[in-house]
C-alpha positions as semicolon CSV with decimal commas, in nm:
position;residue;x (nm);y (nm);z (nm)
1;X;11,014;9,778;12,162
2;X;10,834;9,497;11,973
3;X;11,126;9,467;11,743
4;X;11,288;9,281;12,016
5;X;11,051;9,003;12,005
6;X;11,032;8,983;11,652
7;X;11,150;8,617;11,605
8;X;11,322;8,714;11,286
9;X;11,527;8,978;11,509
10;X;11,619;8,716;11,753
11;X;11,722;8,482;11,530
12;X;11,997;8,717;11,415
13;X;12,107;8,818;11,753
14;X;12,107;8,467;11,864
15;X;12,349;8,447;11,526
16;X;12,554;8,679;11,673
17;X;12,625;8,511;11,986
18;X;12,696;8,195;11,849
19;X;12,949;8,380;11,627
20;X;13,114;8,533;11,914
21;X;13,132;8,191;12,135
22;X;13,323;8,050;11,815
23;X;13,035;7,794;11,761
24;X;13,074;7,578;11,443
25;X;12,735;7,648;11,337
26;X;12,711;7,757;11,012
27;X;12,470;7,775;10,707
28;X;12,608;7,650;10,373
29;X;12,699;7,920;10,112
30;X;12,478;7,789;9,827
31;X;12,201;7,762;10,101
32;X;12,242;8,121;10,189
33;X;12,255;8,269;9,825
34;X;11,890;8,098;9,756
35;X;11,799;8,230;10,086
36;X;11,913;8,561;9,935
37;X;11,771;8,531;9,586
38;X;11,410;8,423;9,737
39;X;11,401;8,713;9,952
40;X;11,496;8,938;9,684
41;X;11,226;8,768;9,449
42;X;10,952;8,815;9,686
43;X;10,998;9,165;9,765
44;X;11,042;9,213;9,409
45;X;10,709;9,018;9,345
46;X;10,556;9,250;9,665
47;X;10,635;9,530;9,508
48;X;10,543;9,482;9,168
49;X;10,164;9,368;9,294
50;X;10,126;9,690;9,501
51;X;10,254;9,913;9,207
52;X;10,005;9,728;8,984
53;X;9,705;9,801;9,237
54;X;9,794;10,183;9,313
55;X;9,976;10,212;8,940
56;X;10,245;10,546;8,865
57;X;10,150;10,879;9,077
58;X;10,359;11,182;9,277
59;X;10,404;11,005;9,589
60;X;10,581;10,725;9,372
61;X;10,758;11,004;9,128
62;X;10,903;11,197;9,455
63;X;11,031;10,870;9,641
64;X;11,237;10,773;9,336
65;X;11,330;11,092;9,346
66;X;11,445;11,119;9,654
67;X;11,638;10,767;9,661
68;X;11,798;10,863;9,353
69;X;11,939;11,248;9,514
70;X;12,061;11,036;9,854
71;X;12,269;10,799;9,608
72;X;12,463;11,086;9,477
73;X;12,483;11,243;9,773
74;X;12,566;11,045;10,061
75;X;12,890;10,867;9,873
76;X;13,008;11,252;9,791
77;X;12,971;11,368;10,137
78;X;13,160;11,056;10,294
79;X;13,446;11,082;10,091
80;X;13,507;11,423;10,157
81;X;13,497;11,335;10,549
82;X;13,708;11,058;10,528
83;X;13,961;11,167;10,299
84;X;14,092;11,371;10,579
85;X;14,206;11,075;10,784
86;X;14,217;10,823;10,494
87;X;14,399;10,719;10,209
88;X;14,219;10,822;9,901
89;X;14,153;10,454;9,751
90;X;14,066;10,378;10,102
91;X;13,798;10,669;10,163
92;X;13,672;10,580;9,817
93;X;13,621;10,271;9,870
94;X;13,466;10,323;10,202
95;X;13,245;10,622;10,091
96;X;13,082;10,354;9,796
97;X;13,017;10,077;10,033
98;X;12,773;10,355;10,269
99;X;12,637;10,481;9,983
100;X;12,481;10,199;9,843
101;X;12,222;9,992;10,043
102;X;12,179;9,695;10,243
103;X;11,850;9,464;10,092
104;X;11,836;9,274;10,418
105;X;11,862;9,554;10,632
106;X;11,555;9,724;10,422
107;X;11,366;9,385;10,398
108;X;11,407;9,341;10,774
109;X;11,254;9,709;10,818
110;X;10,910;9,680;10,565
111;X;10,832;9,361;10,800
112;X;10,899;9,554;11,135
113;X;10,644;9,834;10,929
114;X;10,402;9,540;10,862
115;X;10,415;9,407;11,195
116;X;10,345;9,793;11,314
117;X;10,068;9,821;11,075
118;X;10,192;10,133;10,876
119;X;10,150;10,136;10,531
120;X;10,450;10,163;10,266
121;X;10,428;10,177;9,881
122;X;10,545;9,841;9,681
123;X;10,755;10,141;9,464
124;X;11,039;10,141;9,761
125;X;11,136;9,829;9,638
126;X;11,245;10,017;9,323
127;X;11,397;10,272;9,490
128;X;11,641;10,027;9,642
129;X;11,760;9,888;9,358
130;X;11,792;10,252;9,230
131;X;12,019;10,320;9,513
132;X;12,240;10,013;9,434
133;X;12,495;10,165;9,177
134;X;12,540;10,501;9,156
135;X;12,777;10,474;9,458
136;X;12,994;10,202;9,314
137;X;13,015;10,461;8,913
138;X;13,112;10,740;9,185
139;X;13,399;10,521;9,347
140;X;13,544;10,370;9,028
141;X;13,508;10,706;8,870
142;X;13,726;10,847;9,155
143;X;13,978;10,527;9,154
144;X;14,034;10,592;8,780
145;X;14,103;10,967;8,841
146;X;14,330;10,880;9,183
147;X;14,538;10,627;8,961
148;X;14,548;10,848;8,679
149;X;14,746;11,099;8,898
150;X;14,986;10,850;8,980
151;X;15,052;10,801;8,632
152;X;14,910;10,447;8,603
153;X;14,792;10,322;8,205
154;X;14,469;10,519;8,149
155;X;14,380;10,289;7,922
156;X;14,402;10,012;8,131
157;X;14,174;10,154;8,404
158;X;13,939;10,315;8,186
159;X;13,841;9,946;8,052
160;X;13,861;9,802;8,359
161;X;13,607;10,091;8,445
162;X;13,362;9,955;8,123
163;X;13,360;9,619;8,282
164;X;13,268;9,682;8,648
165;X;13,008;9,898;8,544
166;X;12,874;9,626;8,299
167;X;12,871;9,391;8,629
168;X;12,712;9,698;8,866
169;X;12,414;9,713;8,603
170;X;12,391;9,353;8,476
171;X;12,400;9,187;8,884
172;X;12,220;8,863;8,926
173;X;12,045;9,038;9,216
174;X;11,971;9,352;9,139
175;X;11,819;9,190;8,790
176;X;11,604;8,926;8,971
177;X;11,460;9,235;9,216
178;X;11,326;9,427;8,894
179;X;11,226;9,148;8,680
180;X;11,027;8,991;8,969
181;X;10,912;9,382;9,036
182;X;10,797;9,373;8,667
183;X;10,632;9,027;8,670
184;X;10,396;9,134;8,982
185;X;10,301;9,449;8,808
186;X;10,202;9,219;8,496
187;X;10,083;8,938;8,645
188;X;9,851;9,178;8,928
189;X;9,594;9,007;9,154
190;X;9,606;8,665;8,940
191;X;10,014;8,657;9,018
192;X;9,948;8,796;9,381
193;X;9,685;8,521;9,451
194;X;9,889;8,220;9,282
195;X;10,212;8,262;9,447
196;X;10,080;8,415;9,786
197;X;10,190;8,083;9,957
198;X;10,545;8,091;9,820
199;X;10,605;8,515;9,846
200;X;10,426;8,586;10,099
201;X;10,398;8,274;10,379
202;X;10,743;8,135;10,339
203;X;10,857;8,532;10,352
204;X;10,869;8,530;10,728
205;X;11,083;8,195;10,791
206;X;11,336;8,240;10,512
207;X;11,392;8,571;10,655
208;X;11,480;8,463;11,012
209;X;11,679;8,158;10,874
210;X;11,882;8,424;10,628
211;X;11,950;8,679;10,962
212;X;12,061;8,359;11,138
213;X;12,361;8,357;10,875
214;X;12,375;8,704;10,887
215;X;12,421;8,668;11,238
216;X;12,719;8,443;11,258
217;X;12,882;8,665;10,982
218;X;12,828;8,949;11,186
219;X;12,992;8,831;11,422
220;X;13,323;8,648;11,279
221;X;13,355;8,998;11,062
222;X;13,386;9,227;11,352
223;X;13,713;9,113;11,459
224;X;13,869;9,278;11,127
225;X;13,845;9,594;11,239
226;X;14,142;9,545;11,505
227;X;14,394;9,785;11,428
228;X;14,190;9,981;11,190
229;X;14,224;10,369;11,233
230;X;13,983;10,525;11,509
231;X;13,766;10,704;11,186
232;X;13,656;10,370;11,060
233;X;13,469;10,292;11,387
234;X;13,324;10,601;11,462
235;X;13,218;10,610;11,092
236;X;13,061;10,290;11,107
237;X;12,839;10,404;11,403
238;X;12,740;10,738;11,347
239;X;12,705;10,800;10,946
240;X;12,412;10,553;10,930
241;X;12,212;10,779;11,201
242;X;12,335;11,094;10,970
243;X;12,257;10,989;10,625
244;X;11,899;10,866;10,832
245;X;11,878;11,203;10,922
246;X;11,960;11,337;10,566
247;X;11,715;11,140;10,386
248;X;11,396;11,245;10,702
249;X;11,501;11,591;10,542
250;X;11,469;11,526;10,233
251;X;11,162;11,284;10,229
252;X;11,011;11,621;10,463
253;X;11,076;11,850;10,189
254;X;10,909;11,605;9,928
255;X;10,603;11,615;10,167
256;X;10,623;11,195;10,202
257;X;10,406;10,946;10,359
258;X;10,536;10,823;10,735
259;X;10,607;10,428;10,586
260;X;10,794;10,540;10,292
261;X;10,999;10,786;10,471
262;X;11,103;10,555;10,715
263;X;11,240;10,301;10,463
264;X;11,410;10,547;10,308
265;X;11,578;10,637;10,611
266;X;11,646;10,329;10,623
267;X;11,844;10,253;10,310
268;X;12,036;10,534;10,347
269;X;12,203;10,442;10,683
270;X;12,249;10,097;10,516
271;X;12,567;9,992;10,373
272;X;12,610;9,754;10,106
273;X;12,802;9,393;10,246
274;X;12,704;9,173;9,898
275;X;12,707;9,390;9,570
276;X;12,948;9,665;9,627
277;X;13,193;9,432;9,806
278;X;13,228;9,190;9,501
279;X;13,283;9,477;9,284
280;X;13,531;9,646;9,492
281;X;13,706;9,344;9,507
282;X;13,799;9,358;9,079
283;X;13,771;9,755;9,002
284;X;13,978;9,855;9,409
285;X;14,181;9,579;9,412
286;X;14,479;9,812;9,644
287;X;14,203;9,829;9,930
288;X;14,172;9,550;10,159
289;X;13,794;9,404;10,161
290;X;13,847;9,312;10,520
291;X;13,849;9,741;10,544
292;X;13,542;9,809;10,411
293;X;13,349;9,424;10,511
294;X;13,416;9,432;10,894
295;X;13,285;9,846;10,889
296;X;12,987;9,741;10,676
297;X;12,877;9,386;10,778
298;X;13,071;9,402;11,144
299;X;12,933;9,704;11,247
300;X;12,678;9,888;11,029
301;X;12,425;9,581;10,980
302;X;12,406;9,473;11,340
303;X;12,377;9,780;11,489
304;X;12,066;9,910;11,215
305;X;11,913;9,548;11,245
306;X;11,889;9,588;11,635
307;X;11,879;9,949;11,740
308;X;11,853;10,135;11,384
309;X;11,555;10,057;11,256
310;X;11,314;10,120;11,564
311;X;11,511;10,441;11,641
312;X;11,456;10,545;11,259
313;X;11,084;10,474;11,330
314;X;11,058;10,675;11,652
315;X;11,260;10,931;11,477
316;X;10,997;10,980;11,160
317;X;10,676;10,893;11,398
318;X;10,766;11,206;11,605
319;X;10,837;11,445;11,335
C-alpha cells in the first residue's frame, strides 16, 4: 500500500522503533505542542477555505450529522461492554477516551486521501471538533451518578462537573481548530492564497516531525498495559475496526460521498490521547491515566496510523 511509503508514515514507525530500543531521542514538549497547535491551525484554516468555496449544503448538514449521532453513540455502547469486566469508573473512563477522536490520527488520514486523490469536504474538520466532547459530558455525567451511589457530597461533584465541562468547551485546541475554521471561511481565496506557504507547504514536514514524537510516545506508552486485564487489549484492537464499521453504516444510510465517509470512519475508531486525557485526569481522578493512555496512545494510535487507515479505505472503496 502507498501508505507505507508515505514519509510522514515512516517517520512515525521509525519513532516507534527508536522508542522500543530505549533511544534517548526525544522532541521537547513545548516543541511538540506548537507542532500540535500548527497542525490544528492549518486544518482549521483548510477547512474553513473549502467551506467558503462550496458554502452550507446536505452533504455538509448529513456529515455533521452523522459525527454528532457516532459521539453519543459509540461512548454508550463501550461502556455497556466493558462494564461487564470493568470497574465502573474504569469502563467510564475508558468508554470516553474511544469516544472522542484522535486529530492526528484524522490529519494523518485527509493527507493519505490527498495523496490518493479522493476528494473530502473542508466541513470534516468541523465534524471533528464536534466529536471532541460529548464523550467526556457522557463520562463525567456517569462518574457523578457512580459517586453519587456511593454516597459521596453531590455537591461537590456536581461543581466539579461545571468546571470540566467549562474546560471540555473552552480547550485551547479545540478553540484554535474553529476559530482558524472561521477565519478561512472569512478570509476565502485572499486568506487561502496569503498563507498557502505557511498552511499548506510546511503542512507536510510538521506532520512527519509531530508523528516522529508520536512515535517515541507510542512506544514508551505501551509498556503500561502490563498487567492490565485481558478486555483492555482486546478492546484496544478491535473497537476501532467496530465503531469504523458503525460509522460506514451510518455514513451509507446518509447516502455520503467515498472521502467523507472514510474520515469519518476514521474518527470514530480514533481515541482521544490529548484532550480527554487531561480532563480525565481532574473530573476521574480514582482511574489511573496510565489505564486509559497506554490503551489509547499504546495501542489504538499505532495500530490506525499503520494498518487502520488503509484498511478503512479499502473497506469504504469496496462498498
Amino acid at each position: 500500500m502507498n501508505i507505507f511509503l508515505d514519509p510522514a508514515i515512516l517517520f512515525f514507525i521509525f519513532g516507534v522503533f527508536a522508542g522500543f530500543a530505549k533511544s534517548n531521542l526525544e522532541i521537547p514538549p513545548a516543541i511538540s505542542r506548537f507542532l500540535s497547535l500548527y497542525l490544528l491551525m492549518a486544518l482549521g484554516l483548510k477547512g474553513g477555505f473549502a467551506l467558503h468555496e462550496s458554502g452550507m449544503n446536505t452533504e455538509v448538514g448529513l456529515s455533521l450529522l452523522a459525527a454528532i449521532s457516532l459521539a453519543v453513540l459509540i461512548p454508550i455502547i463501550g461502556y455497556f461492554i466493558l462494564r461487564q469486566k470493568l470497574k465502573p469508573l474504569d469502563a467510564a473512563a475508558i468508554a470516553a477516551t474511544y469516544g472522542s477522536i484522535s486529530a492526528v490520527t484524522f490529519i494523518t488520514a485527509s493527507q493519505s486521501l490527498d495523496q490518493a486523490g479522493i476528494h473530502y469536504g473542508g466541513h470534516m474538520a468541523a465534524a471533528m471538533a464536534l466529536m471532541e466532547s460529548p464523550a467526556i459530558i457522557f463520562a463525567i455525567i456517569l462518574a457523578n451518578q457512580i459517586r453519587s451511589k456511593s454516597t459521596l457530597n453531590r455537591k461537590s461533584t456536581n461543581s466539579s462537573l461545571s468546571k470540566v465541562l467549562h474546560e471540555s468547551f473552552t480547550d485551547g485546541g479545540q478553540l484554535l481548530l474553529i476559530g482558524s475554521m472561521l477565519i478561512g471561511i472569512l478570509s476565502g481565496d485572499v486568506g487561502h492564497k496569503v498563507l498557502a506557504p505557511f498552511s499548506i507547504d510546511l503542512f507536510k514536514g510538521l506532520l512527519s516531525f509531530f508523528l516522529l514524537d508520536m512515535g517515541l510516545l507510542a512506544a514508551r506508552n505501551i509498556s503500561e498495559l502490563k498487567n492490565k486485564p485481558a478486555i483492555t487489549l482486546i478492546y484496544a484492537v478491535i473497537a476501532p475496526i467496530v465503531h469504523a464499521l458503525i460509522a460506514l453504516t451510518i455514513a451509507r444510510l446518509f447516502g455520503l460521498e467515498l472521502g467523507n465517509t472514510i474520515l469519518l470512519m476514521v474518527l470514530a475508531a480514533s481515541a482521544s490521547y490529548i484532550a480527554v486525557p487531561a480532563v480525565l485526569k481532574e473530573a476521574l481522578p480514582e482511574v489511573s491515566p496510565a489505564l486509559y493512555m497506554g490503551m489509547s496512545l499504546g495501542l489504538t494510535f499505532p495500530l490506525n496510523i499503520i494498518f487502520g487507515i488503509p484498511l478503512y479505505t479499502f473497506i469504504a472503496q469496496r462498498i
